[in-house]
ZABASE-480145 format. One record per atom (N, C-alpha, C, O, CB): residue in one letter; x, y, z. Coordinates in steps of 0.05 Angstrom, whole numbers, plus 5000, padded with zeros to 4 digits. Glycine has a CB too. Example, Ala and Ser with C-alpha at 12.3 -4.5 7.8 and 13.67 -1.06 7.14 Angstrom:
<rs>
A526448865156 A524649105156 A526449345156 A528549345169 A522649115181 S525749555142 S527349795143 S525850015157 S526850235161 S528249885114 
</rs>
This chain:
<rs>
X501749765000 X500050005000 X501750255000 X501550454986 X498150005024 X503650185020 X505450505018 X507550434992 X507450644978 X507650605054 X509050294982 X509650254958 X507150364934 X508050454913 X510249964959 X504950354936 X503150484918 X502150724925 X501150864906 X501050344913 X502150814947 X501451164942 X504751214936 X504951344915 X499651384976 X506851174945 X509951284936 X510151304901 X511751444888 X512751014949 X508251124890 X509051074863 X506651274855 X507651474845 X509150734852 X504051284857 X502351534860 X503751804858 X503351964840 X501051514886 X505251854878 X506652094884 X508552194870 X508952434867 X507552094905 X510051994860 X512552044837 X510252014808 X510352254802 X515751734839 X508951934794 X508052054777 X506152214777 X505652274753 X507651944765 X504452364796 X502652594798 X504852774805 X504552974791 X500152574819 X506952794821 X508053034837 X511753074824 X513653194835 X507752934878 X511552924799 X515152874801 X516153114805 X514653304808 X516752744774 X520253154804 X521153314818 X523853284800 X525953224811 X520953254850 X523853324774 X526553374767 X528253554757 X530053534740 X526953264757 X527453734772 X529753954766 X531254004782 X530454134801 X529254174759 X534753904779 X536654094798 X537354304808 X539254314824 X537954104796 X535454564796 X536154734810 X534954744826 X532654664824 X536354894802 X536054894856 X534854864877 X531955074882 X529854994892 X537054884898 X532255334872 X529855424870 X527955304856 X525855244865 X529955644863 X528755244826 X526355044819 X525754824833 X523654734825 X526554934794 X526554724848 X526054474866 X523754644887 X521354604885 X529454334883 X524654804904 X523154944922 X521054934906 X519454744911 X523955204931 X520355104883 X518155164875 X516155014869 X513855064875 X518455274860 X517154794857 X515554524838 X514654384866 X512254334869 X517954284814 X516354334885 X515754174909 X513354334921 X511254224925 X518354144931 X513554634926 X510254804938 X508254634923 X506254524933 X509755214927 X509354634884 X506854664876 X505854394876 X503454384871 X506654794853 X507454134880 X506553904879 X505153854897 X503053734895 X508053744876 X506753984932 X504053914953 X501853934947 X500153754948 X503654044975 X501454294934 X498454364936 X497354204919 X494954154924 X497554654929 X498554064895 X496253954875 X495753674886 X494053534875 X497153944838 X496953564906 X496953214913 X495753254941 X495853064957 X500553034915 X494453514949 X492053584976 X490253414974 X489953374950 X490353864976 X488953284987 X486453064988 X483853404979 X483853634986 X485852835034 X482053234959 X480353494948 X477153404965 X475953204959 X480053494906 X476253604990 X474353465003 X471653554985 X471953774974 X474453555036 X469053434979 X467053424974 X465653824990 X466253905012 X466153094986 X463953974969 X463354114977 X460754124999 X459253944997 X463454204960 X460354285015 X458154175044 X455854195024 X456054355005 X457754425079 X453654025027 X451054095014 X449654295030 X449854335054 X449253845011 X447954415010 X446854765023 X444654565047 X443954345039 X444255094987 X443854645071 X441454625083 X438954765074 X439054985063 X441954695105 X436654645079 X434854705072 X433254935087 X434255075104 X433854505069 X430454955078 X429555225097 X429055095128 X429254865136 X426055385083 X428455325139 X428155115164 X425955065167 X423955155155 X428955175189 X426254865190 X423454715195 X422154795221 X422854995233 X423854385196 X419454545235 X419454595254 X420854385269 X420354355293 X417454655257 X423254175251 X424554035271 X426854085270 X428353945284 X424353775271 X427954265257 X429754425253 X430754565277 X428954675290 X428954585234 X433954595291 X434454755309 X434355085297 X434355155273 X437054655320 X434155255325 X434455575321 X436655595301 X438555445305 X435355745349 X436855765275 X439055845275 X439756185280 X437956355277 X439755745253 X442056245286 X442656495295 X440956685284 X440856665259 X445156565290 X439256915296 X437557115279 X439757275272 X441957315282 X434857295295 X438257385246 X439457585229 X439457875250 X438057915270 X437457625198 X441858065235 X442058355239 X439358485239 X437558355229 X443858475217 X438558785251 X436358945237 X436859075227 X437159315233 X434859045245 X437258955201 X439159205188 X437059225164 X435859015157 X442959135176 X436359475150 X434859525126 X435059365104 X436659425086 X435459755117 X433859175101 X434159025079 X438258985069 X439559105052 X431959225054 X438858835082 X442158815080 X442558575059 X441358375064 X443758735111 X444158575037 X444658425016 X445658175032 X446658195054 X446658554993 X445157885016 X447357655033 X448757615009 X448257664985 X445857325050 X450957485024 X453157364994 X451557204975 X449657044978 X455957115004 X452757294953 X452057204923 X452856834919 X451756694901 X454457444897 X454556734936 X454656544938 X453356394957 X454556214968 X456456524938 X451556424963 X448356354975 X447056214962 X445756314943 X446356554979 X446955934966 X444055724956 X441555844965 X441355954988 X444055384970 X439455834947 X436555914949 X436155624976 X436555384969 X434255904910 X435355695003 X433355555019 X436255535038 X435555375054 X431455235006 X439355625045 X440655655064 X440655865077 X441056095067 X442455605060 X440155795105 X440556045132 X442656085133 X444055885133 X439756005161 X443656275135 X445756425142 X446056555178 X444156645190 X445556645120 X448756535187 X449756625217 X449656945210 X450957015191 X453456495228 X448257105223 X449057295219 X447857425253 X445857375266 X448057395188 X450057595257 X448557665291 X449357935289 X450858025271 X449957505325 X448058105310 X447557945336 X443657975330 X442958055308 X449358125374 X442357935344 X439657775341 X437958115345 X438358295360 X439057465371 X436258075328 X433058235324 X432758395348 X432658645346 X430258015323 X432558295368 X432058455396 X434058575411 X433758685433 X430858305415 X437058555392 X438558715399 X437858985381 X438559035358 X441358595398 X436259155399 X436559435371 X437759595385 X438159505407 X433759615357 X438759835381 X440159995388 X438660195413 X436260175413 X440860115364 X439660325428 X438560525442 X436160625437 X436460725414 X439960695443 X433860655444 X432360775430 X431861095435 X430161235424 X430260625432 X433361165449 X432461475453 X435561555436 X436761755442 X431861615494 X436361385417 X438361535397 X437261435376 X436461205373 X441661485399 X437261705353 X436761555332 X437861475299 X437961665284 X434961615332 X438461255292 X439961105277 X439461135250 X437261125240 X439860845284 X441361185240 X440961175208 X442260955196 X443960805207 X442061435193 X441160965168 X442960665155 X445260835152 X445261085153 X441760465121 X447360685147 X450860735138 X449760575107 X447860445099 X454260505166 X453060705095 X453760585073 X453660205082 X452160045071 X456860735063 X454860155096 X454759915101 X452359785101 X452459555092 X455859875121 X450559855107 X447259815115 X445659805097 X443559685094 X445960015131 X447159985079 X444760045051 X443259755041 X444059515042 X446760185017 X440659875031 X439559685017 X440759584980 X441059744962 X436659805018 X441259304979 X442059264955 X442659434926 X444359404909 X440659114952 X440159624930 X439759834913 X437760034919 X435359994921 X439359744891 X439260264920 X435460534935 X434860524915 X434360764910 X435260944949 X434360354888 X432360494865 X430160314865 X430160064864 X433760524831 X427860514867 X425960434866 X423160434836 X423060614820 X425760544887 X421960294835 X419960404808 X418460564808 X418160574832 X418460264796 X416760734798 X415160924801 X413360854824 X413960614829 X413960984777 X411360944841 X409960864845 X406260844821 X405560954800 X410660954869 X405060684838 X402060614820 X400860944823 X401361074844 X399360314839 X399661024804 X397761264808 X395661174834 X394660954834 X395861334776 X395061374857 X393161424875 X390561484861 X390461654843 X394061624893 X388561374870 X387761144888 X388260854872 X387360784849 X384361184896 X389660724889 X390460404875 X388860294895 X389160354919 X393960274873 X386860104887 X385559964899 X385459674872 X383959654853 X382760134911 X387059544879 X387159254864 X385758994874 X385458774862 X390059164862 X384459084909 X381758954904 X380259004926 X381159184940 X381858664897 X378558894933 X376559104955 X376459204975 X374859354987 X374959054962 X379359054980 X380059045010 X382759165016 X383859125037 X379958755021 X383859344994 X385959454996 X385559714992 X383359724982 X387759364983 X386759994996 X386460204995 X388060374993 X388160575008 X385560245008 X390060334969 X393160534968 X391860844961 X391960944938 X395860424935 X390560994985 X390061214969 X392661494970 X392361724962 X386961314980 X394661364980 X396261684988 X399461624975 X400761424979 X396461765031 X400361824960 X402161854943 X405061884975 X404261974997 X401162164917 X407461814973 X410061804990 X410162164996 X409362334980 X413361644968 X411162215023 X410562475033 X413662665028 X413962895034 X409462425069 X415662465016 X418362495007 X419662344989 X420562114989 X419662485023 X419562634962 X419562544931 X421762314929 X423562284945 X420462824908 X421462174911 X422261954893 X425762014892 X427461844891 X420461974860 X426062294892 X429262354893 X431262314923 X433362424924 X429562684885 X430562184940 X430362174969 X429461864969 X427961724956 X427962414984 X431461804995 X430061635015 X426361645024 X425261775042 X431761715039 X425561515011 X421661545010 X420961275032 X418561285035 X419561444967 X422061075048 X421360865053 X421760825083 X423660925095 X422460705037 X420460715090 X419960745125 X422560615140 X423760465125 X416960535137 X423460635160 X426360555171 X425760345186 X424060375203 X427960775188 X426860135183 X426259815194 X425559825224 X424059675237 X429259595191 X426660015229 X427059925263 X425060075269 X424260015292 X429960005282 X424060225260 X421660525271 X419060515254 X417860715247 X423260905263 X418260195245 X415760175237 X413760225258 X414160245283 X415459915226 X410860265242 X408460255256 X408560145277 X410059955277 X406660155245 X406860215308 X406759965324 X408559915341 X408059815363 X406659755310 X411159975332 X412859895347 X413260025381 X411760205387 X414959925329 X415159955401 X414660145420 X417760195430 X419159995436 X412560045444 X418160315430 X420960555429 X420760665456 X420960515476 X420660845403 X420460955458 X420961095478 X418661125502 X416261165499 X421661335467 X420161085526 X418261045547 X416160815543 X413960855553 X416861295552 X416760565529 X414160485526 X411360585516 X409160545528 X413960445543 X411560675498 X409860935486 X409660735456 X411960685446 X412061335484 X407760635443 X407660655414 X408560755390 X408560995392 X406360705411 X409160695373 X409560885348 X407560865324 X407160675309 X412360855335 X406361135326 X403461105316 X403461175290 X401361245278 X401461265330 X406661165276 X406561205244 X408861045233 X409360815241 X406861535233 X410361155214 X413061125202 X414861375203 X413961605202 X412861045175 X417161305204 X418661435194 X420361435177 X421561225173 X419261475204 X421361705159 X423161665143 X425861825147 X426062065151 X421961705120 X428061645144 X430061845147 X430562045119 X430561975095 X432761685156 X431162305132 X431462535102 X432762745118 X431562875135 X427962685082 X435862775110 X436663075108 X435563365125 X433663435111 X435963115081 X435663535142 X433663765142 X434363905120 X436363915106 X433763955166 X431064035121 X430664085090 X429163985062 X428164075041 X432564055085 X429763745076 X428263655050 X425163635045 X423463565062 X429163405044 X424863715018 X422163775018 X419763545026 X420063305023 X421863864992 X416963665039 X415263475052 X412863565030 X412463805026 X414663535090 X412063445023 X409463364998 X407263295017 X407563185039 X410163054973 X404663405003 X402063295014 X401363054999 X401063054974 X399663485013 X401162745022 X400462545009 X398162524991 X397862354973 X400362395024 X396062774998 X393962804980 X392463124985 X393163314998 X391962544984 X390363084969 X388863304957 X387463334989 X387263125002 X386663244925 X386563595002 X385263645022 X386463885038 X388563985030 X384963415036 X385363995062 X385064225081 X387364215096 X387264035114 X382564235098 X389564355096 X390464395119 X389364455156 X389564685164 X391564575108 X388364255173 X387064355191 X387664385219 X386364435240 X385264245188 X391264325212 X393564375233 X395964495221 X396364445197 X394364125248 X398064675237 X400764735218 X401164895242 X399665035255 X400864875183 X404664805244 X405164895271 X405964785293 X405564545294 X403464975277 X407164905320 X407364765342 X405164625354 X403164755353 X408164905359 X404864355368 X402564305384 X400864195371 X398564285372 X401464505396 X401364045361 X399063775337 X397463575374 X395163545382 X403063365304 X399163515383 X397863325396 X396763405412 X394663295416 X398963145405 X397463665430 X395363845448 X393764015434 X392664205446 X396664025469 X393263975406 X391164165393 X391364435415 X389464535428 X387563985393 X393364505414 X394464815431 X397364935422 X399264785429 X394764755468 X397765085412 X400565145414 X401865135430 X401665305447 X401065315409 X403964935433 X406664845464 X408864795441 X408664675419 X405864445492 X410864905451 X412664905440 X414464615458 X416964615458 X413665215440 X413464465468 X414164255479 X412663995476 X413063785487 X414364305502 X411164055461 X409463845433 X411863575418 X413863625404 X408564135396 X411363375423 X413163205422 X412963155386 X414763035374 X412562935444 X410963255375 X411563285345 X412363445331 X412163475307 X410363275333 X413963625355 X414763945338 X413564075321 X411064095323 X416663955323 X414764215300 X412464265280 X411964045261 X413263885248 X413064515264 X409064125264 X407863875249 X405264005227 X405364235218 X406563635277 X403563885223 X402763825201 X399763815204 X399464045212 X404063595191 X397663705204 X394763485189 X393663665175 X393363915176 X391963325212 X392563415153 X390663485134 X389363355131 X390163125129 X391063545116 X386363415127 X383963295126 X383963305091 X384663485076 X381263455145 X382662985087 X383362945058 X380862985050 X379163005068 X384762655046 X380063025021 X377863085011 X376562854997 X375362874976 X378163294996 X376962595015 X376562335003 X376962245031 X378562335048 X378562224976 X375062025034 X375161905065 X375361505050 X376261435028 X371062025093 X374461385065 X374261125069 X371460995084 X370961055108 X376761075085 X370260875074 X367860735073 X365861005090 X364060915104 X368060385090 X365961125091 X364761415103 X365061525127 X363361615143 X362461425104 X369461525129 X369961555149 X371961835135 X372761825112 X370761295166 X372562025150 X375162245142 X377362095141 X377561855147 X375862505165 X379062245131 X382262035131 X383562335134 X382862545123 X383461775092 X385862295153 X387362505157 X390062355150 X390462115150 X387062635187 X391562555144 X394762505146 X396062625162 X394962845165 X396262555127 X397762595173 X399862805201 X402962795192 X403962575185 X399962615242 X404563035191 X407263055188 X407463165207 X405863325216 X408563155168 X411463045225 X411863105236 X414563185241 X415863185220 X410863015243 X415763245260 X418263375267 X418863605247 X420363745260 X420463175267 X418563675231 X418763865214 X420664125225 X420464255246 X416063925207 X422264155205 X424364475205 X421764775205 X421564955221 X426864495163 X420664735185 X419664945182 X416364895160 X416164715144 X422265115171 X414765035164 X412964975144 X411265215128 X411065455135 X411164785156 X410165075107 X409265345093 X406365405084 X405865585067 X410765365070 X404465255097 X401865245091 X400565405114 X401965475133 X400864965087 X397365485113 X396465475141 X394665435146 X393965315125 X396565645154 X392965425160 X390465195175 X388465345152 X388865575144 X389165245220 X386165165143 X384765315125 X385665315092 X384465405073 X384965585137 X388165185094 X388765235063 X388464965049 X389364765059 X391965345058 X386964965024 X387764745000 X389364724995 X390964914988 X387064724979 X389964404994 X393564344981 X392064094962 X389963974967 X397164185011 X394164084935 X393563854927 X395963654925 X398163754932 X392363884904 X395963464919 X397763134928 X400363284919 X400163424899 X396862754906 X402563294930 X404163324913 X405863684926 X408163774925 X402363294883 X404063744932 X404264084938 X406264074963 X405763934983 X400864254948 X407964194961 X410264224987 X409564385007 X409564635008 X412964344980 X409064195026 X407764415051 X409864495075 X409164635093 X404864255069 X412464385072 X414564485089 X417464275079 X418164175058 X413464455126 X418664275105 X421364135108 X421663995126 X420564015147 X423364285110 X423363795118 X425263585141 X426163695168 X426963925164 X428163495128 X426363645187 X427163805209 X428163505225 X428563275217 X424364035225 X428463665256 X428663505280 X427363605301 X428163515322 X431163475289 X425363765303 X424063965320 X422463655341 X422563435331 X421364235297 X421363705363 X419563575384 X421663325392 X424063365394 X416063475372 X420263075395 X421162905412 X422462705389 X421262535376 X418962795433 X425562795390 X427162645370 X429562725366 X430262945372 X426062625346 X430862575356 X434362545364 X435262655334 X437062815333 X435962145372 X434162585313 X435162595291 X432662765267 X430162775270 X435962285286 X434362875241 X432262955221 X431662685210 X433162495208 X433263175196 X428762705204 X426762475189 X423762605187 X423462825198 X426462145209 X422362515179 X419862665174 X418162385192 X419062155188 X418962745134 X415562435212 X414762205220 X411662285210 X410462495216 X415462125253 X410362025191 X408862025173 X405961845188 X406561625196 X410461905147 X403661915191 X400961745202 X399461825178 X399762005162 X399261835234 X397261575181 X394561565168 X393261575193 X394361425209 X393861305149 X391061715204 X389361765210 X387061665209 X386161865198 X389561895205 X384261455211 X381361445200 X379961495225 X380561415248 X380461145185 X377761665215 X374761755229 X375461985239 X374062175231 X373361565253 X378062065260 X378062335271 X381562315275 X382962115277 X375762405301 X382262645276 X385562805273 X385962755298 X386362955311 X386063175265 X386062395321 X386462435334 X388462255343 X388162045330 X384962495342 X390562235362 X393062075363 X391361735361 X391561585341 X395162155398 X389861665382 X389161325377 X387361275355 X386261055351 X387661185402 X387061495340 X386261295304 X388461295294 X387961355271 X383961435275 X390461275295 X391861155272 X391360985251 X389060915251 X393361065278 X392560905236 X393260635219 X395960625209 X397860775210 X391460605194 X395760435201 X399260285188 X399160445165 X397560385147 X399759865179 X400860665164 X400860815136 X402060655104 X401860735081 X402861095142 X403460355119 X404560215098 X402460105079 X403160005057 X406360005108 X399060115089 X397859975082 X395860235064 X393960205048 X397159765106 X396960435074 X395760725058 X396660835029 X395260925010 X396560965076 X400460805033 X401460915009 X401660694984 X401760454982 X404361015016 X401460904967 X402260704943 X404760554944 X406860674948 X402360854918 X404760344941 X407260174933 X408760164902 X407160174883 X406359884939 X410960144898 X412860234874 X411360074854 X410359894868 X416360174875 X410460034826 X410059994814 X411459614803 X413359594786 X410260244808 X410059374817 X410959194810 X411358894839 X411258644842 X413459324797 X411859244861 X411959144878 X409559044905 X407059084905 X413459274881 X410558944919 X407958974940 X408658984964 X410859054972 X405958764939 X406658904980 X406458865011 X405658565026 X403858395023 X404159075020 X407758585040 X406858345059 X405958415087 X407458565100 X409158145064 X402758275101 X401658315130 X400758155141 X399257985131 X400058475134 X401558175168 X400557795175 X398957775199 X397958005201 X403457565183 X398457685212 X396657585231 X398557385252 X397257175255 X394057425215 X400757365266 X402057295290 X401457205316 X402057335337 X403057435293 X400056985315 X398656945339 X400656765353 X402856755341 X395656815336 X400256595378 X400256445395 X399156195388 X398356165365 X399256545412 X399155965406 X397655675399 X394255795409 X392155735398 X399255345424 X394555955430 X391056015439 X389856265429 X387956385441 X390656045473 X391156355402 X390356565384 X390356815390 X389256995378 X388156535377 X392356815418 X392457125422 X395657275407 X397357135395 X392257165461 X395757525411 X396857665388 X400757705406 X401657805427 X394358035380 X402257535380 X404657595394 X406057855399 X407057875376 X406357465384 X406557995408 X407158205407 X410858355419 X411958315440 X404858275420 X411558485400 X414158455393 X416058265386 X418258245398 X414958535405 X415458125365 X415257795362 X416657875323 X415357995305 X410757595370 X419357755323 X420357805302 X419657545271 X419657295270 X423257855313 X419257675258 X419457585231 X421057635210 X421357855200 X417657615221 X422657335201 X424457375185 X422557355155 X420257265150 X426857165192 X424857485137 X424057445104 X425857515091 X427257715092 X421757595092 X425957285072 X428657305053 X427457185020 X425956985019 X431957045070 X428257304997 X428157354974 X429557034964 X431956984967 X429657644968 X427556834954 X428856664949 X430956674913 X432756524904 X426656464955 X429756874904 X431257044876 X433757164884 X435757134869 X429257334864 X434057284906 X436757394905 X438257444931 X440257584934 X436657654892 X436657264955 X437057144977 X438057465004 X439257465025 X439756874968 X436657684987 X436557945010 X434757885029 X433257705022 X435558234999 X434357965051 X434357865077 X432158165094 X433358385097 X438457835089 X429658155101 X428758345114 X427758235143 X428058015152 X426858485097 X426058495158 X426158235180 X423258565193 X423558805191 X430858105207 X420558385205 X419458655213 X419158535249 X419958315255 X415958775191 X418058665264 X417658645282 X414158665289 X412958845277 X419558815292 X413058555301 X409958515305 X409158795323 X410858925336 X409058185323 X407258825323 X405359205337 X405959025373 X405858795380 X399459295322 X406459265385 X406159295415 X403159305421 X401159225409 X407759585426 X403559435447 X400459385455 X398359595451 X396659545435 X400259345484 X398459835464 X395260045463 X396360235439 X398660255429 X394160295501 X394460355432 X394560585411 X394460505382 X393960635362 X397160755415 X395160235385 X395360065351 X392560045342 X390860035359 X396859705350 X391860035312 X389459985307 X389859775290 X392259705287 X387960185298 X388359665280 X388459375262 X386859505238 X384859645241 X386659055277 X388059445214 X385759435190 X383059325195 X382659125208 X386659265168 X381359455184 X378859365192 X378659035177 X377458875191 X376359595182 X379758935149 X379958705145 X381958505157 X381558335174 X380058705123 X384258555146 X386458435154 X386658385179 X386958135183 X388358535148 X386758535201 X386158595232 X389158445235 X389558245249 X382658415250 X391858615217 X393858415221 X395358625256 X394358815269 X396458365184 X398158475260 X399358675286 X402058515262 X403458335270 X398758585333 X402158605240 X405158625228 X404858725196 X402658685185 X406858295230 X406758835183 X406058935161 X408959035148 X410559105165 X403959145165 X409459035131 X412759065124 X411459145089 X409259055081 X415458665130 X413359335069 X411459495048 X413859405031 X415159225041 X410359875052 X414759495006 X416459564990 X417559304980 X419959314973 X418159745001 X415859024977 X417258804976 X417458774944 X415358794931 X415758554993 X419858724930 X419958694905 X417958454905 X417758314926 X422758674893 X415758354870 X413758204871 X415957954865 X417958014852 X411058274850 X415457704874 X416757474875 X416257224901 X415057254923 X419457564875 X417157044891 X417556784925 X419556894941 X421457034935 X419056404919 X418656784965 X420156884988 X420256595010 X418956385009 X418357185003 X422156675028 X420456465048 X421256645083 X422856785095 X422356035044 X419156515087 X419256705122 X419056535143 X417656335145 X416456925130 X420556625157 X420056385189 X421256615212 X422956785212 X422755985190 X419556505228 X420956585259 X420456335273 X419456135262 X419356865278 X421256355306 X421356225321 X419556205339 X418656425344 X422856235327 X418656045351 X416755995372 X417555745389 X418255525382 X414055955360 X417355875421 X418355575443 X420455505427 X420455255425 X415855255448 X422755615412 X425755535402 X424655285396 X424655085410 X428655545424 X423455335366 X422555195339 X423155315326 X424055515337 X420155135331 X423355335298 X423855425275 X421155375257 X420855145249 X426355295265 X419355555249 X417555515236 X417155615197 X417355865196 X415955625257 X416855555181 X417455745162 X415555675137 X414855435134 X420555735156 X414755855119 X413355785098 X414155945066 X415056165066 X410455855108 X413955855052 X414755845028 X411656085013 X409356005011 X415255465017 X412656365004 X410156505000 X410956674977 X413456704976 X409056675027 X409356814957 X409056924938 X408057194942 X405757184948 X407756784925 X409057514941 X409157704940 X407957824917 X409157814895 X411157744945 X405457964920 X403757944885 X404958204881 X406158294901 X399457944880 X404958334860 X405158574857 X402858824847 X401258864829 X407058544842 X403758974876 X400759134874 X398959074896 X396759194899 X399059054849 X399958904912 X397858894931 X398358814959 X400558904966 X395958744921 X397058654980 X397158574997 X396858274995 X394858144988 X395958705011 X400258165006 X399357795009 X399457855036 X400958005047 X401757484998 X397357715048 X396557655078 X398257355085 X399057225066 X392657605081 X398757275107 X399256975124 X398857055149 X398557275160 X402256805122 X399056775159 X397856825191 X398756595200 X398456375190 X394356855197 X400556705230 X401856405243 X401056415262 X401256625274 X404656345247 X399656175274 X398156085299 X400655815314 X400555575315 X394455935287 X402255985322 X404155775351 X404855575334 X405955615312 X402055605384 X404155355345 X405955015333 X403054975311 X401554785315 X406454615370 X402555125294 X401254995278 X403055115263 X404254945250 X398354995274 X404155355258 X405155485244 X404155705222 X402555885229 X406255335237 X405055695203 X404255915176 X401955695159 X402155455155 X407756015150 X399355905152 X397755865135 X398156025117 X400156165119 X395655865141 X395956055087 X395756255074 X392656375063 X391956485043 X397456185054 X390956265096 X388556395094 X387756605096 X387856715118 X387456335104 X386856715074 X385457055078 X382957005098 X381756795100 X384057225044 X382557255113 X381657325140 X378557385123 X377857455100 X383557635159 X377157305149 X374157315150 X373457545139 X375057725139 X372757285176 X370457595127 X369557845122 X369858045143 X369457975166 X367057825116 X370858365136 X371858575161 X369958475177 X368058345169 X371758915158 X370158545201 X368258675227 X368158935229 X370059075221 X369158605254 X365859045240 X365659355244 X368459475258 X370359335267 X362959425266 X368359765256 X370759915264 X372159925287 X372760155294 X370460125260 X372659825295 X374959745318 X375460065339 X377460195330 X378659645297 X374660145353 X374860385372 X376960315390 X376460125405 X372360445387 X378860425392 X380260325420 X379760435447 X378760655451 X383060355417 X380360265465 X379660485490 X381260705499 X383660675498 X379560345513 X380460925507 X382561175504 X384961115530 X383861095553 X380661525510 X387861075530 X389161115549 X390561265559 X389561475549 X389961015550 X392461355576 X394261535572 X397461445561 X398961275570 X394161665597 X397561575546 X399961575528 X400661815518 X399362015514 X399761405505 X403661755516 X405062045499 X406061895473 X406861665471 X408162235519 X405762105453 X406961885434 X410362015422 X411462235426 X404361855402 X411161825411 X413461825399 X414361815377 X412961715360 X414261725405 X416061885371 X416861915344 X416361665326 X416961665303 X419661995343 
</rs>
């Protein structure tokens, strides 16, 4: 046997040149080519629910994964979802962070309604030349400072940059003191914004609210139409950084109507929205409860976090507590964890609209659309301050 790999070795690796550098050299190169060549690892599959945890992803804005990525392998990437940053500082993406690409497609002309139960009536509140898209970590719902809700989106933008009316209607706030309907210059929305639109929803008003604002240029009483620049980017009221913070409003201009404005604006032209329904095994609602999603086309990686507790409202159909917007149309697959399971489902992103799922504990992900609406959902009034 060792007489036959020796004879192996002298005709795969021979060695005859006397000079001694060529000897050095040929000898490097014979090791490396006579290396045992090991079999490449096979990719793992998506996960399961018998599948161990694997490490949660960064929260990082839609962050590219290596191009040498099999479609259906998890990737280590840390440190985990519920590590977010400080929240009374606030974070912008870095070059490092960026999304794969900020270009986006036009969006659909307002009112996009692609089917009965959807309602894109309001055009992005920061033009198409700009960052227009809500910041991962500071979605709807979420709860940030003091335990306080966040009863819109935000977008990061420059001060300065121009703030557009998502639509046609009345200026019927502008100014310090949106939330005490009083002028306080200690108004945690600084200068801010609402406008009552001249188009409501099943025969309710629909307001819009801008906030933190530098400076603005409309005033209570005035017509604007979609599009019309009613001020600037700022950092004014309760906030660390310039961004504009963006609500939908239904029935009244008041902090606990909100809605998920992701489910208001138009989406880019192609693209859509994903919203889900996150329950428990006994159907109650998980809350701050992360969801992964990754692009089985080009294996980018997003991740949203489920609505906190008071001040949130639910779509009157969907009645989801998660919602994530801007999804290029394609397969995807999504899983989070539950009782450290791995749960995950394989789903399709239409373009133009809303794909719904809904995960109920150890049963996992369905892809049943939700019962006919129920009447309008009132919340009970609490005390809260809200936040950026």
């Amino acid at each position: 046997m060792i007489q036959s790999v020796q004879s192996t070795l002298k005709i795969r690796c021979p060695i005859r040149s006397h000079n001694p550098l060529s000897i050095l050299l040929i000898l490097v190169l014979a090791l490396t080519a006579c290396q045992p060549i090991s079999p490449a690892p096979l990719p793992t599959g998506a996960p399961t629910a018998e599948s161990q945890p694997p490490p949660s992803p960064t929260p990082l804005l839609a962050p590219a994964l290596s191009t040498a990525t099999l479609p259906g392998e998890l990737h280590e990437i840390a440190p985990t979802p519920t590590d977010l940053p400080d929240p009374l500082r606030f974070v912008f993406p870095t070059q490092a962070f960026s999304p794969v690409s900020a270009w986006r497609p036009p969006l659909y002309e307002t009112p996009w309604e692609p089917t009965p139960n959807d309602h894109f009536y309001f055009s992005r509140p920061i033009g198409a030349d700009q960052v227009n898209w809500p910041l991962a970590i500071y979605r709807y719902g979420g709860i940030f400072f003091e335990n306080t809700v966040h009863s819109g989106i935000d977008i990061p933008a420059p001060n300065g940059t121009p703030v557009l009316a998502a639509g046609d209607g009345e200026v019927i706030w502008a100014g310090w003191g949106l939330f005490f309907l009083q002028e306080q210059f200690n108004d945690p929305y600084g200068i801010a914004i609402a406008i009552k639109h001249s188009f409501g929803y099943k025969g309710s008003p629909l307001y819009t609210v801008y906030g933190h604002m530098d400076d603005y240029y409309v005033v209570r009483g005035q017509r604007v139409k979609q599009g019309d620049m009613i001020g600037i980017v700022g950092e004014t009221g309760k906030t660390t950084g310039p961004h504009l913070h963006f609500e939908v409003r239904l029935s009244e201009n008041d902090y606990y109507r909100s809605r998920n404005p992701e489910l208001w604006i138009a989406p880019p032209q192609g693209w859509g929205i994903l919203g889900g329904r996150i329950l428990d095994s006994d159907g109650r609602r998980l809350e701050k409860h992360t969801i992964h999603i990754r692009s089985t086309a080009t294996n980018q990686y997003w991740f949203v976090i489920t609505y906190g507790g008071t001040a949130v409202n639910s779509d009157d159909y969907y009645q989801e507590n998660m919602v994530i917007g801007d999804l290029p149309a394609g397969q995807y697959v999504i899983w989070t964890s539950f009782n450290n399971v791995i749960y995950s489902k394989t789903i399709e992103i239409k373009p133009g609209q809303v794909t719904f799922v809904r995960f109920v504990g150890t049963r996992g992900f369905d892809l049943d659309w939700p019962p006919p609406p129920r009447p309008n959902f009132t919340p009970p009034a609490v005390e809260a301050t809200p936040e950026e």
